[in-house]
C-alpha positions in Angstrom: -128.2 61.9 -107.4 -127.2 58.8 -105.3 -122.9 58.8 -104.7 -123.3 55.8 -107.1 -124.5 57.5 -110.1 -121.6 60.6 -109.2 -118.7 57.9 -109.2 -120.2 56.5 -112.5 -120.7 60.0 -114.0 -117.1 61.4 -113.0 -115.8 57.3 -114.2 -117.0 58.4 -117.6 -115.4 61.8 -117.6 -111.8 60.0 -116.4 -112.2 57.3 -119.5 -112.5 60.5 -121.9 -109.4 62.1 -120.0 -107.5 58.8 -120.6 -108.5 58.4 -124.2 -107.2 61.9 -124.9 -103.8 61.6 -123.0 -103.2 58.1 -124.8 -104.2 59.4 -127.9 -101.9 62.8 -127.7 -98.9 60.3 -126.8 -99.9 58.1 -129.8 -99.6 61.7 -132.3 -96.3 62.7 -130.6 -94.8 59.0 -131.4 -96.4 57.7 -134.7 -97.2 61.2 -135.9 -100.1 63.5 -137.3 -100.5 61.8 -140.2 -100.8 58.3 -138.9 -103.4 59.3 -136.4 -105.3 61.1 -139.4 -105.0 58.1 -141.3 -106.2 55.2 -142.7 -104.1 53.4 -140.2 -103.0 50.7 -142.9 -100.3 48.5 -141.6 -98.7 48.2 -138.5 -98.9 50.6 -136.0 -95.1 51.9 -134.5 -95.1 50.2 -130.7 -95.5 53.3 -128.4 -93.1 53.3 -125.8 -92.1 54.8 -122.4 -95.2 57.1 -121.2 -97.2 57.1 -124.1 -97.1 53.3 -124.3 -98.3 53.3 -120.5 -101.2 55.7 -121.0 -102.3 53.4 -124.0 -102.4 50.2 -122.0 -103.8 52.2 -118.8 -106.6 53.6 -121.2 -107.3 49.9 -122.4 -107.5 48.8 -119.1 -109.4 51.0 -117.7 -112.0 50.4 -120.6 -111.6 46.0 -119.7 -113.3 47.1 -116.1 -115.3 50.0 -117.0 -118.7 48.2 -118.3 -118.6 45.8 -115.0 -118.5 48.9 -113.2 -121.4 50.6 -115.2 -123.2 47.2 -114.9 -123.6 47.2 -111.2 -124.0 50.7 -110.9 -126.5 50.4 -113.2 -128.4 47.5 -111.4 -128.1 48.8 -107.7 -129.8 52.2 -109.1 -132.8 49.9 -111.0 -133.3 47.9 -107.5 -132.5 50.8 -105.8 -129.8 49.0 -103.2 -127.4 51.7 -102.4 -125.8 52.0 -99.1 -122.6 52.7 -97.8 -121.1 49.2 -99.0 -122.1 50.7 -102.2 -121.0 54.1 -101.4 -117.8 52.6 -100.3 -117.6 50.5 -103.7 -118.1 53.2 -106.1 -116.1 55.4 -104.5 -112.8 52.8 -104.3 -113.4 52.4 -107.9 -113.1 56.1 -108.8 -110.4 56.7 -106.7 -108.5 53.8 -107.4 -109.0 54.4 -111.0 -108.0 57.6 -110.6 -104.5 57.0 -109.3 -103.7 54.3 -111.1 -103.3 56.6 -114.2 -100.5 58.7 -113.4 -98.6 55.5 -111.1 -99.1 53.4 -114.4 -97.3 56.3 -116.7 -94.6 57.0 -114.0 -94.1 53.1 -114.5 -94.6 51.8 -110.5 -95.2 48.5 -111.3 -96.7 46.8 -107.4 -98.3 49.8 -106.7 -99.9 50.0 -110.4 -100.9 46.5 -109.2 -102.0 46.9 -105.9 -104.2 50.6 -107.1 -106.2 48.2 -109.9 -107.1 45.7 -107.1 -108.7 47.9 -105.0 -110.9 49.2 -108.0 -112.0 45.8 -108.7 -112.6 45.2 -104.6 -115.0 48.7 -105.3 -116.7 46.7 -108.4 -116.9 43.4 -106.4 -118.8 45.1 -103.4 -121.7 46.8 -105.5 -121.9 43.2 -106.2 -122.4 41.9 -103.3 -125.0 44.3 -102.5 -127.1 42.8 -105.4 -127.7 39.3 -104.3 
């Protein structure tokens, strides 16, 4: 298995993390029952950490399917070197971190983490042209 297809595996496995953690800080602020639900209405704004691990799921799932895309396409034209080593791996990574910096609310280094995971999608890219 190409380092690609590891970052993209191990990508998937951090998206399920993230929906868990927002989801558990969504039951300890709205409740049981409104997770269990219908969901009519309006939803209570989360706040603090729980709000952060919401809108660093949601991000995280906005970049996720251009990551998968290239991945995806570099392992069908089988282009993988270590630009695209390098790529998938800054992704990860950078994904990675910017979970716990986004809930502990650092907001230029929140900033700085999600532009070197796009940098990562942006060079498996490159290698496909």
């Amino acid at each position: 298995m190409t380092i690609e297809m590891r970052m993209l595996l191990w990508s998937v496995v951090l998206g399920l993390l993230q929906i868990a953690l927002a989801a558990m800080g969504s039951v300890a602020q709205r409740g049981l029952p409104w997770a269990a639900g219908p969901r009519d209405g309006e939803a209570k704004l989360l706040t603090g950490v729980a709000g952060r691990l919401n809108r660093a799921s949601s991000n995280f799932l906005e970049t996720f399917p251009f990551f998968v895309a290239v991945v995806l396409a570099g392992f069908a034209l089988q282009r993988h070197d270590a630009m695209t080593a390098l790529g998938a791996q800054l992704y990860f990574w950078a994904r990675l971190a910017y979970v716990p910096i986004y809930a502990a609310g650092i907001p230029y280094l929140r900033t700085l983490v999600w532009a070197v995971s796009i940098v990562g999608i942006v060079l498996l890219l490159v290698a496909l042209f």
